[in-house]
C-alpha positions in Angstrom: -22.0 -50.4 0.6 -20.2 -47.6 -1.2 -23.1 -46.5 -3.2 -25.2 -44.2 -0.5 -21.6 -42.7 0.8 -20.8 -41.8 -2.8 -24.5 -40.9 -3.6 -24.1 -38.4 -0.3 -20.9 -37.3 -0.9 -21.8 -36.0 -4.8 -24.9 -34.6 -3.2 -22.9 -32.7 -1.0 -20.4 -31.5 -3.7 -23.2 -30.4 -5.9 -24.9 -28.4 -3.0 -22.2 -26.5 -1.8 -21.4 -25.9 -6.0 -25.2 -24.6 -6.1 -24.7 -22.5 -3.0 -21.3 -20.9 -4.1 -22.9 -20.1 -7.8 -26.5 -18.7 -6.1 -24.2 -15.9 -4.2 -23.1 -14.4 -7.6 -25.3 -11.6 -8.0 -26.3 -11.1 -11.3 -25.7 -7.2 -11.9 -22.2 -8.7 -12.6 -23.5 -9.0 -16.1 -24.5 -5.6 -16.9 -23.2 -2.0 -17.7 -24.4 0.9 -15.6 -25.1 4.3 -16.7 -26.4 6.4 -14.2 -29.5 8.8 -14.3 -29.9 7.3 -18.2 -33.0 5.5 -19.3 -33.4 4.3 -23.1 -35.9 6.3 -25.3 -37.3 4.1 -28.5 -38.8 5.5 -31.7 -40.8 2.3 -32.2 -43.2 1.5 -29.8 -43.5 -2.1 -31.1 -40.3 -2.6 -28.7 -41.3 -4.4 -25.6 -41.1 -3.1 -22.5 -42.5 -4.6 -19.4 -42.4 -3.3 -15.7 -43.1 -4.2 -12.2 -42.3 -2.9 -8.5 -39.4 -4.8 -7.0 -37.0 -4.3 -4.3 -33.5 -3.8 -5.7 -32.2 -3.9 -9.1 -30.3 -7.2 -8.3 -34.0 -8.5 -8.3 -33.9 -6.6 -11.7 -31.2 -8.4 -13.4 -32.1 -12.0 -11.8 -35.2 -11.9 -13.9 -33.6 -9.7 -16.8 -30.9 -12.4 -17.4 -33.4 -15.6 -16.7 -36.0 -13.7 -18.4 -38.3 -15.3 -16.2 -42.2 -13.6 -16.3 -40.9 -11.9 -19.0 -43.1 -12.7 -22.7 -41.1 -11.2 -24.9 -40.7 -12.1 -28.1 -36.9 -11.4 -27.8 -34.9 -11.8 -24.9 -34.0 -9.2 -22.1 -31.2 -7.2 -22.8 -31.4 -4.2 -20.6 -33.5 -2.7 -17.6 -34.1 0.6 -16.3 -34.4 0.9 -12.9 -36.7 4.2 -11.3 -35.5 4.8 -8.4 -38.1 7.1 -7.0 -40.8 4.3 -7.6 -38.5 0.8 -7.1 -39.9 -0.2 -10.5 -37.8 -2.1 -12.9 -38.4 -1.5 -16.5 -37.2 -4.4 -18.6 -36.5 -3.7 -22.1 -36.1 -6.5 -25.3 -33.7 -3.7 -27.1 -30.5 -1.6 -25.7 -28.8 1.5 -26.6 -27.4 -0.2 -29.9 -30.8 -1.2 -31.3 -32.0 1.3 -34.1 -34.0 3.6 -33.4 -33.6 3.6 -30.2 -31.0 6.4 -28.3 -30.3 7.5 -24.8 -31.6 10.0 -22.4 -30.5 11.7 -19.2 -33.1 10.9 -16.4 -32.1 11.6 -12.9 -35.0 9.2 -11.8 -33.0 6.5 -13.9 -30.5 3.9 -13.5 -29.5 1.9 -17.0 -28.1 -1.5 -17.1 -27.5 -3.3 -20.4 -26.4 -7.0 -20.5 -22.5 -6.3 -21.7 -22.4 -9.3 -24.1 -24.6 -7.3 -25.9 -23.2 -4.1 -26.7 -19.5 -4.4 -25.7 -16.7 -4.8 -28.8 -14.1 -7.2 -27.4 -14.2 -11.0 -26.4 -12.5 -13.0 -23.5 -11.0 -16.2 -24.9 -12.9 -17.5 -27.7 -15.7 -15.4 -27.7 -18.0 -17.9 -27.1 -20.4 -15.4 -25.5 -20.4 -12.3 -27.6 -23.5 -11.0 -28.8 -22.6 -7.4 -30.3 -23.3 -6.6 -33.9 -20.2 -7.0 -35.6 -21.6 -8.4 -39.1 -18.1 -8.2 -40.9 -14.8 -10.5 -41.2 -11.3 -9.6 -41.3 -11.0 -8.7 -44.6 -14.4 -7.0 -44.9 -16.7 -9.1 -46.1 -20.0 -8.7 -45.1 -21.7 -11.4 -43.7 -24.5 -14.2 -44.5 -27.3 -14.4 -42.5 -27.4 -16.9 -40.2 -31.3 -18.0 -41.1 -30.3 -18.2 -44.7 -28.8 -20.5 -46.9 -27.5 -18.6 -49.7 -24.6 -18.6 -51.2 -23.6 -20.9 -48.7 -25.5 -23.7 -46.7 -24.5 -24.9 -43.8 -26.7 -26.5 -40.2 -26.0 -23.6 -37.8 -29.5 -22.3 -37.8 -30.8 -20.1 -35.1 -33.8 -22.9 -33.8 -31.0 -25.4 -33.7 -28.7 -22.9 -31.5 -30.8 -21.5 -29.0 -29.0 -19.5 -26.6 -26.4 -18.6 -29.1 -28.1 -15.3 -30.1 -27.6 -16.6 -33.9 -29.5 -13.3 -35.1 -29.4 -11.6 -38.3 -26.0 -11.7 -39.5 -23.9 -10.9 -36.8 -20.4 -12.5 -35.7 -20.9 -15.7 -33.5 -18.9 -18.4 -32.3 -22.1 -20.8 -31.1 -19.5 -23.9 -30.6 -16.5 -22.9 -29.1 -14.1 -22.6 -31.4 -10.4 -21.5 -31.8 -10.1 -17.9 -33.6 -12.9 -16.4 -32.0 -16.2 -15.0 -33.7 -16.9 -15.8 -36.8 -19.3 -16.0 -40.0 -20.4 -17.2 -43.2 -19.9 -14.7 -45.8 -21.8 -13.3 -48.7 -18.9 -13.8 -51.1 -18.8 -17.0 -52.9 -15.4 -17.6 -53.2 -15.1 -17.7 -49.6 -17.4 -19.9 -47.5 -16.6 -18.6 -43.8 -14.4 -16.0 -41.9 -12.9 -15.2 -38.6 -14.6 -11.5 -38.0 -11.1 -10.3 -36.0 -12.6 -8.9 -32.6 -10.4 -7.7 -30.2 -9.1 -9.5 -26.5 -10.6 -7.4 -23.8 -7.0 -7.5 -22.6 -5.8 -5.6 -25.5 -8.3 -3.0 -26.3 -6.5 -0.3 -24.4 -2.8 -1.2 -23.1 -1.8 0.1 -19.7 0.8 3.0 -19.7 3.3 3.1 -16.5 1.0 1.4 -13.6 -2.0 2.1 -15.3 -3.8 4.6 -12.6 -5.7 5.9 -15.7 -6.8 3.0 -17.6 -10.3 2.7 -18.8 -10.8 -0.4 -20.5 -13.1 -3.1 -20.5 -11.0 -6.0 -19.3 -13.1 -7.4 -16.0 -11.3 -11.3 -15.6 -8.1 -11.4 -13.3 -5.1 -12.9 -14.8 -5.8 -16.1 -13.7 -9.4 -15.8 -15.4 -11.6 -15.4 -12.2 -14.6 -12.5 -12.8 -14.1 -9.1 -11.0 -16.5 -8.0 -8.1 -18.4 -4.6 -9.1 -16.7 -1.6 -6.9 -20.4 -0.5 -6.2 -21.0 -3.9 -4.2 -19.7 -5.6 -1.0 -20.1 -8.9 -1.4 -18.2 -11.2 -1.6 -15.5 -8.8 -0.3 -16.2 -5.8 1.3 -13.8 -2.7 0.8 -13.2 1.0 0.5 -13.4 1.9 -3.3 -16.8 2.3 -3.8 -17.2 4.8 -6.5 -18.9 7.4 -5.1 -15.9 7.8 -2.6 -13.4 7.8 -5.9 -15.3 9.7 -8.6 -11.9 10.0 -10.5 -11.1 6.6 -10.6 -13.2 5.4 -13.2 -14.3 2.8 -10.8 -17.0 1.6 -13.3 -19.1 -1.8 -12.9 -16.8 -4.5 -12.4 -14.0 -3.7 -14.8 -10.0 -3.4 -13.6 -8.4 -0.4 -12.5 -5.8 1.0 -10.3 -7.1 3.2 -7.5 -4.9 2.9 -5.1 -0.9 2.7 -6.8 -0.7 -0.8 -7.0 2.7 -2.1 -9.8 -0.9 -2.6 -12.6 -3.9 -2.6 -12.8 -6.5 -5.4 -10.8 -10.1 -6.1 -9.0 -11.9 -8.0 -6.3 -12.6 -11.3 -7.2 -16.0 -13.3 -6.9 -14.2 -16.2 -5.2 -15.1 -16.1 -1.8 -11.5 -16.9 -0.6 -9.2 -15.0 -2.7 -9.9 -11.0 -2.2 -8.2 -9.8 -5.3 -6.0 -10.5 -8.3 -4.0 -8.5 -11.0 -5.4 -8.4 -14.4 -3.1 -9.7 -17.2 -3.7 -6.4 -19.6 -1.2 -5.2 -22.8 1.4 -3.1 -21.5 1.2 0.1 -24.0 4.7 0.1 -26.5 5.7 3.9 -24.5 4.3 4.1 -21.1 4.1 7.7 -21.4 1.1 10.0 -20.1 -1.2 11.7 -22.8 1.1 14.6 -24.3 -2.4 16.7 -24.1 -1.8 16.3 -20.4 1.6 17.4 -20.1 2.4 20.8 -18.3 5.1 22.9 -17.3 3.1 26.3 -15.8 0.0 24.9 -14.7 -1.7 22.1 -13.7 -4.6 20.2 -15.4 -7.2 18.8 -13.3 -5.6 17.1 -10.4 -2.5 17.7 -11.8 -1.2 14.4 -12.7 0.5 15.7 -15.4 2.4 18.5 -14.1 6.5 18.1 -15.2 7.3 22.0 -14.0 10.4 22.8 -12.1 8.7 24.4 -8.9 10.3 22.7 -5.8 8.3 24.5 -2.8 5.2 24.0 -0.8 2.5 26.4 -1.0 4.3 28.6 1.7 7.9 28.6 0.4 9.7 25.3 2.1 11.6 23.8 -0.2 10.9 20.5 -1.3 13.5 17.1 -0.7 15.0 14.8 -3.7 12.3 12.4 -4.4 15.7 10.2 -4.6 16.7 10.8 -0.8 15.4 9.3 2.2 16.1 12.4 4.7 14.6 13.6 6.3 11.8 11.9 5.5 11.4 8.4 4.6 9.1 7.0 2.1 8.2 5.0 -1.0 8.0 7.0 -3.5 11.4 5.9 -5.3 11.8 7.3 -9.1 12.7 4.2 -9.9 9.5 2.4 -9.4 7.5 5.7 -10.6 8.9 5.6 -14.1 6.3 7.6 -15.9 5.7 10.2 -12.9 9.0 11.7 -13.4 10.2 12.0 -10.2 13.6 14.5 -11.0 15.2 16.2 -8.6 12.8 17.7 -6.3 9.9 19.4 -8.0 6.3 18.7 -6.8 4.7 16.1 -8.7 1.7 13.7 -7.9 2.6 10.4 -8.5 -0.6 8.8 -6.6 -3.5 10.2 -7.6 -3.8 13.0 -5.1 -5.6 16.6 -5.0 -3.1 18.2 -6.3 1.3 18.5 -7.1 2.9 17.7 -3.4 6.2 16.7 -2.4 8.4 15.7 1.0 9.9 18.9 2.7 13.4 19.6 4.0 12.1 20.2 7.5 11.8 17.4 9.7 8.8 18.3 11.0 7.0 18.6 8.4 6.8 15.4 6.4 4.5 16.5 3.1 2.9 19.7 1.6 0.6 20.8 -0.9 2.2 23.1 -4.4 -1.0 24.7 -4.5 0.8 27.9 -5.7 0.6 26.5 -8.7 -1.8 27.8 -10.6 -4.6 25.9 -12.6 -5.0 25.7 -16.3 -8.6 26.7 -16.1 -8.9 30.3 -18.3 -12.0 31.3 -19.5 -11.9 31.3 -23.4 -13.1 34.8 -22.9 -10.6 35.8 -20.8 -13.7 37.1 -18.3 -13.1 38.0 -15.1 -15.3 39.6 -12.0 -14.4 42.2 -9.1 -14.9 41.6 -5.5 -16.1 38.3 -5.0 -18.5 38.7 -8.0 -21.4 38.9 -7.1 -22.2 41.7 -9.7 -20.7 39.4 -12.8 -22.9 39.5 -15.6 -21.3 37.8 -17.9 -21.8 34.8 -19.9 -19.5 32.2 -18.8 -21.2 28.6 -18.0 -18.0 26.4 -17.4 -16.9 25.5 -13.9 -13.4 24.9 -13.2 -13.7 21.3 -13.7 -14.9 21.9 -17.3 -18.6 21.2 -16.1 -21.8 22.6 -18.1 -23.7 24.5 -16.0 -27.0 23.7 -15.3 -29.8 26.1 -15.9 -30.8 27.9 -12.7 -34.7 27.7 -13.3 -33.9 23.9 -12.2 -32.3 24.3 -9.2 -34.6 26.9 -7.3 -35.4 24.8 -4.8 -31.9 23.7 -3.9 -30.9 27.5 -4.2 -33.0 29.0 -1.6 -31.9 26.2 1.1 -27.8 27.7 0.0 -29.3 31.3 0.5 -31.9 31.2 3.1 -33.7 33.4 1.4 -35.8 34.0 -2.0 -32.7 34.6 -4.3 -32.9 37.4 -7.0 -34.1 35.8 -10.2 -33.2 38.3 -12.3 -29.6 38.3 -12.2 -30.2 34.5 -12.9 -29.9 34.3 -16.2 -29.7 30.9 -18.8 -27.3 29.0 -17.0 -24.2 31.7 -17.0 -22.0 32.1 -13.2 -23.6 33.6 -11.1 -22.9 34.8 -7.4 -26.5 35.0 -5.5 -25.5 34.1 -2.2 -22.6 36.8 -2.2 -20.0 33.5 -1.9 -16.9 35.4 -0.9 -14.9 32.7 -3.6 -16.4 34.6 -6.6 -19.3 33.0 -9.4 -20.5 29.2 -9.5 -23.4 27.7 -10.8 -25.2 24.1 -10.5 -24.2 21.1 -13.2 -25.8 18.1 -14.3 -23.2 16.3 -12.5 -24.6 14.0 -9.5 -21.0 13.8 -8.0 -20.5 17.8 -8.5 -23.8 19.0 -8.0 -22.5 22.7 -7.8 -18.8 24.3 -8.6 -17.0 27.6 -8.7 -16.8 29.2 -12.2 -13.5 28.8 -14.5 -13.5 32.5 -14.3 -10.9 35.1 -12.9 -10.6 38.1 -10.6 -9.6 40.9 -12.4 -6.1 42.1 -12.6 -5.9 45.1 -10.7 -8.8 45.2 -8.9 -9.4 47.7 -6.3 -12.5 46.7 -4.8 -12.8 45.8 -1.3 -14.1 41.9 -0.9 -17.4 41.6 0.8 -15.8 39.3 3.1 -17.8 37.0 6.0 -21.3 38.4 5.3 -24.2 37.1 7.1 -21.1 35.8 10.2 -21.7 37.1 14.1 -19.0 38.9 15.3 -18.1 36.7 18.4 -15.8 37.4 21.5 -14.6 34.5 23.1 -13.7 33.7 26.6 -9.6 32.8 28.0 -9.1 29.3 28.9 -6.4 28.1 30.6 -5.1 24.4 29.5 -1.8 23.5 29.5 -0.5 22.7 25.9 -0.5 20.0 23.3 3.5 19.8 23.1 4.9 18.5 26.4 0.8 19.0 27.6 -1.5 16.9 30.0 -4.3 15.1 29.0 -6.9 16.8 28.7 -9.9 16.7 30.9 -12.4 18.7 28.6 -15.6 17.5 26.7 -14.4 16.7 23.8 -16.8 14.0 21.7 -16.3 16.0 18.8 -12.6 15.4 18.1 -11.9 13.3 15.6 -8.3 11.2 14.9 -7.8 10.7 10.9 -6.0 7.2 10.3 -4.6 5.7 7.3 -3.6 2.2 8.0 -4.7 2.2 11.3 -2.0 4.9 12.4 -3.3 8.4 13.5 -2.6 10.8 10.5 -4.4 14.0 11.2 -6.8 15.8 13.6 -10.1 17.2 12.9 -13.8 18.0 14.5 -17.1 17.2 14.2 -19.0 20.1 13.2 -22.0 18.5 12.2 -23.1 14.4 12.2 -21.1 12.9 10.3 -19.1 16.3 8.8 -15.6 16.5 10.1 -13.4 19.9 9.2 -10.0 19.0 9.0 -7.0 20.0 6.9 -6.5 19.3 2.9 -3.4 19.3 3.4 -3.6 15.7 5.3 -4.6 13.6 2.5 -1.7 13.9 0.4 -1.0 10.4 -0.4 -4.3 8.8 0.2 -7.5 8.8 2.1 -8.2 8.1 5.8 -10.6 6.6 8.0 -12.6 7.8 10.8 -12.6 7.2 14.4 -12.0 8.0 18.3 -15.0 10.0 18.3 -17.8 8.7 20.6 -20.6 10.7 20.3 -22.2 13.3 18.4 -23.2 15.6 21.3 -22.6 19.2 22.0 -21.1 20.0 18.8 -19.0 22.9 18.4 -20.0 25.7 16.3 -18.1 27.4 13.4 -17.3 30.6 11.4 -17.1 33.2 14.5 -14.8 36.0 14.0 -12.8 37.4 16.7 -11.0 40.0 17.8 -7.2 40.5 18.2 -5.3 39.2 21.9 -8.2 36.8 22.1 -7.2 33.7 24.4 -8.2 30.3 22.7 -7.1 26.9 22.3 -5.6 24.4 20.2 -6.5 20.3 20.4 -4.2 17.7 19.6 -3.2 14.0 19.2 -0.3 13.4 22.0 2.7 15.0 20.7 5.4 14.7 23.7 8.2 17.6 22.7 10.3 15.6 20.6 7.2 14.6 17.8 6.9 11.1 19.2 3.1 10.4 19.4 1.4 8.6 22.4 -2.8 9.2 21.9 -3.6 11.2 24.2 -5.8 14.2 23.6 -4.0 17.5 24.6 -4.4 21.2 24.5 -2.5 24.5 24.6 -3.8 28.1 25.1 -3.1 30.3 22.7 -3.3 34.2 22.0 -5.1 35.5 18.4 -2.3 38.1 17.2 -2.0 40.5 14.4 -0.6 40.5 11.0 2.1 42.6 11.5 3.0 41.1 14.9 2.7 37.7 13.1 5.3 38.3 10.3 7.1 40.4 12.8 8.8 37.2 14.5 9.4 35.5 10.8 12.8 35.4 9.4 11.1 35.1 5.5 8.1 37.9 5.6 4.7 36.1 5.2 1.6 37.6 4.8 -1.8 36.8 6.6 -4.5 37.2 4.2 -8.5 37.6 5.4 -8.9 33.4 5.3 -5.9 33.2 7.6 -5.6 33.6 11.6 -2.5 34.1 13.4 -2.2 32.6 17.0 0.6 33.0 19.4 1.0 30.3 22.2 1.3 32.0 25.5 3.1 29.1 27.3 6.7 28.6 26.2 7.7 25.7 23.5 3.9 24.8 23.5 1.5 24.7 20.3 0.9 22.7 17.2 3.1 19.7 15.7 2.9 17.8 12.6 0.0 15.2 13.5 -2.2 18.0 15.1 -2.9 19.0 11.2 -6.3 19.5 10.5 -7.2 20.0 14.7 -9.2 23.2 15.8 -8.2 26.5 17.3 -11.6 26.5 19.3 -12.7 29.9 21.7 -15.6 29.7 24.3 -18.1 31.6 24.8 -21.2 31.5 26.8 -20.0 27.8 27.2 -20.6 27.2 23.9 -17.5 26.5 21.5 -16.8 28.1 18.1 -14.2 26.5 15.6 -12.4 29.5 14.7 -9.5 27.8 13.1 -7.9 24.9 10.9 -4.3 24.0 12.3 -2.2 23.4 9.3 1.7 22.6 8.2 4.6 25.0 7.5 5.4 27.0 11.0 7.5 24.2 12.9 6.5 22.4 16.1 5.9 24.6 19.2 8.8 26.6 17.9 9.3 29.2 20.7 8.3 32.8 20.3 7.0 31.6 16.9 3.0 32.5 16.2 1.4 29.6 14.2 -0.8 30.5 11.3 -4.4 28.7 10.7 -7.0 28.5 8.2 -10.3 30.9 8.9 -13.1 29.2 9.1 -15.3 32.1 8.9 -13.7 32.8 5.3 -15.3 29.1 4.4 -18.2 29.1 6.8 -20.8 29.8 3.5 -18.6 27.1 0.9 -19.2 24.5 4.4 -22.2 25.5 4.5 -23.5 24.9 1.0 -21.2 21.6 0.7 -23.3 20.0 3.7 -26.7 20.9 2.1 -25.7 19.8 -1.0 -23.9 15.8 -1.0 -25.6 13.3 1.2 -22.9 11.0 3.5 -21.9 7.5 2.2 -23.1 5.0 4.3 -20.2 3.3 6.0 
């Protein structure tokens, strides 16, 4: 009587063991290299290619090799995304004769037992080309029988990839690959390849490591960051180009104690990944710096202790006025001293905690970069009559050659650029960009950049500033303010609220679908997410200028007088005043360049606060509204008889412009 209830209850087991191992998609085996395909010299390499949807479709047949004759297995495919046509190829980028080329129509995925150098546990499925032991001996051939013979040929082994003569381990055994060697004396020989876990160590938390280790610490396989399932999440790599958030290996995006992954088990999210810990967790001495900062500026261990407009910084070791995390003692290798801006989490640039209490973070961005020309070129103006022959961004990106990017050009130019002055692929400024030379790159996250060149030293000429803008004049309005204000009653879809863990952050507007304009200065410690924005009607327009003693107004998230935050959408009117009026009513002198606007509220003790950051300073005309400004940190909150400076927009309207046409939005 027990038999059917055990038959069913096996049955059972064994389908939901079926159902669990069908969700595993199978681009979990493979490498990706993006807009790649494989070029072979011998044409006796099969290839064979068909229209499918998807390159999980790709790798299903790829790794079962199913409709696929070859006379070798499937170790790679190439999928063409313009066509949805998989190429599957019997060879990979380690095969003689055979290299790689860049092809934006292209995405390359290689099986990683294949060509990757290290093993996880015994190696039992490593198929690289390692043909030599330990000690360096070559290897014997595993289809021959001299000088040694032995039963491990490759008919009696299938699966095992027992080809030519390269390290296997086809039944499991302790020590890892291994092979028969040509020396007599010495009949086998472990071949010594590497744990995954050890083939780069991880320094401090391990934000930059790179390695190849992809199994958690308690040996489950990682999800790939550029898929959802089984856990969906934020790090897709697009999002985090500097992350190295490649295929489904371990990393460290987001400051965790080490380095770890999503896991393909359905019920446990995500796990740490047991990896070396290096023998000095110290950064890269090549990325050390004391006057400038190298990319992001991770590396920065200079002694300037002020934001970018002169409020000094507070000891990373003190919790006043601002309370936070960021402890030296669990930031070893960030070298959180005293109080000079560092960036111990992966952010734009060198930031730190300020001394004034109502304003919790700020940018160094005085600091300047460590991007010289080798040349030492520079341009005057905003360059747009540079000749020279500088093809390096700031980033250290190639630049493209402009013959390649017409197209693309004349959508950032609305025009037929000048083709003469486009020469090879050296900076150019065609479009009169008032931020000086750039040029197009090969590089699908950085499609364009500005030029790792300077303005000269002493150079009298007046910047072309806001060509191609409409000098607008904008109507009063008269709201009551954000600081002790009402709610207001105004159509205003566009706003957006910035939130990082569900917690309003910042402000910022919609000035496109999907484009919101906000403040860099809001994302120093991590990205945000969207919401309270309902829909995309009646957006405002941007990159007016105005006159001075223009009335306008500011929007912002519910500050009550005393910084507490309850939600509500407010506004204040404020008055567009001078320069000289502007620094006239600051203690320290400050001065308001051309992508600055100073604003004076007009009702007492009203005006911005610290979560307003990144809001608009909007003006009305014709019952249209124009984003004239970018609310940002370092004046105080509604400090009376204190104007409040913002970012131009119409200094960036062309750079906005050209960043719109040029990346499409992540689906979310």
């Amino acid at each position: 009587m027990w038999a059917p209830k055990l038959l069913l209850l096996l049955l059972f087991v064994a389908t939901f063991t079926e159902s669990k191992r069908k969700r595993r998609n199978a681009l979990h085996d493979y490498k990706k290299t993006p807009e790649s395909t494989l070029i072979r010299a011998n044409k006796e390499m099969e290839i064979k290619t068909k229209r499918l949807n998807g390159t999980e479709h790709c790798a299903k047949r790829c790794s079962r090799n199913k409709g696929l004759p070859f006379s070798h297995l499937c170790r790679a495919f190439g999928f063409d995304k313009s066509t949805n046509r998989c190429h599957w190829l019997s060879f990979n980028s380690l095969s003689p004769g055979v290299r790689i080329k860049h092809d934006y129509a292209f995405d390359l995925y290689e099986k990683k037992d294949y060509i990757r150098n290290c093993i996880h546990n015994k190696g039992t499925s490593y198929k690289g080309t390692k043909n030599v032991t330990k000690t360096g001996l070559p290897c014997q051939s595993w289809n021959s029988m001299i000088p040694h013979e032995h039963s491990f040929l490759p008919s009696s082994y299938r699966g095992k990839d027992l080809r030519e003569n390269y390290c296997r381990n086809p039944r499991g055994e302790e020590g890892g690959p291994w092979c028969f060697t040509k020396s007599p004396e010495v009949r086998h020989e472990s071949c010594d390849i590497p744990l995954c876990a050890e083939v780069e160590c991880v320094a401090c938390k391990g934000e930059s490591y790179r390695g190849p280790m992809d199994l958690t610490e308690s040996g489950k396989e990682c999800q790939r960051w550029d898929l959802q399932r089984p856990h969906r999440h934020r790090y897709r790599p697009e999002r985090y180009p500097n992350k190295g958030l490649d295929d489904n290996y371990c990393r460290n995006p987001d400051g965790k104690s080490r380095p770890w992954c999503y896991t393909l088990d359905p019920d446990i999210p995500w796990e740490f990944c047991a990896i070396k810990p290096c023998a000095q967790s110290i950064m890269n001495d090549t990325d050390i710096t004391t006057e400038c900062i190298k990319a992001q500026g991770e590396g920065y261990r200079g002694t300037t202790n002020t934001i970018y407009n002169g409020i000094q910084c507070q000891r990373w070791d003190s919790q006043y006025p601002h309370q936070h995390d960021f402890a030296p003692e669990n930031y070893k290798c960030k070298d959180l001293r005293e109080n000079y801006c560092r960036n111990p989490d992966g952010a734009e640039s060198p930031w730190c905690f300020t001394i004034d209490p109502l304003i919790r973070t700020g940018y160094c961005s005085q600091i300047p970069k460590c991007t010289a020309s080798p040349k030492q070129e520079c341009y005057h103006g905003i360059g747009n009559s540079y000749r020279g022959s500088v093809s390096k961004t700031r980033f250290d990106l190639t630049c493209a050659m402009w013959s390649k990017n017409m197209e693309d050009l004349k959508r950032h130019t609305f025009q037929a650029p000048d083709e003469t002055i486009l020469e090879k692929n050296y900076c150019r400024n065609p479009d009169n960009d008032v931020h000086g030379p750039w040029c197009y790159t090969d590089n699908p996250l950085i499609p364009w950049d500005y030029c790792s060149i300077s303005h000269c030293e002493g150079d009298t000429t007046p910047p072309v500033a806001n060509l191609d803008h409409v000098v607008s004049t904008c109507a009063s309005t008269k709201q009551p303010r954000v600081v002790n204000g009402i709610r207001t009653q105004a159509n205003t879809d566009w706003m957006v609220s910035l939130r990082y863990r569900n917690q309003h952050k910042c402000g910022g507007s919609l000035v496109k679908e999907s484009w919101v304009l906000t403040a860099s200065q809001c994302f120093p410690s991590g990205p945000a997410v969207l919401s309270n924005f309902v829909n995309y009607i009646k957006l405002p327009y941007y990159g007016c200028t105005i006159p001075e003693k223009t009335a306008c107004t500011i929007y912002g998230w519910g500050h009550t007088g005393t910084n507490d935050y309850d939600g509500l959408l407010r506004e204040a009117n404020l008055q567009i005043v001078g320069t000289e009026k502007c620094n006239e009513d600051l203690k320290g002198k400050i001065t308001v360049n051309e992508s600055e606007i100073c604003a004076k509220s007009i009702n007492a003790n009203s005006g911005p606060c610290e979560r307003d950051y990144g809001g608009p300073l909007v003006c009305e005309e014709n019952k249209t509204k124009l984003v004239l400004g970018v609310i940002i940190p370092g004046r105080g909150c509604a400090i009376h008889n204190r104007p409040g400076i913002f970012v131009r927009v119409a200094y960036y309207a062309k750079w906005i412009h050209k960043i719109i046409l040029t990346y499409k939005v992540p689906e979310f």
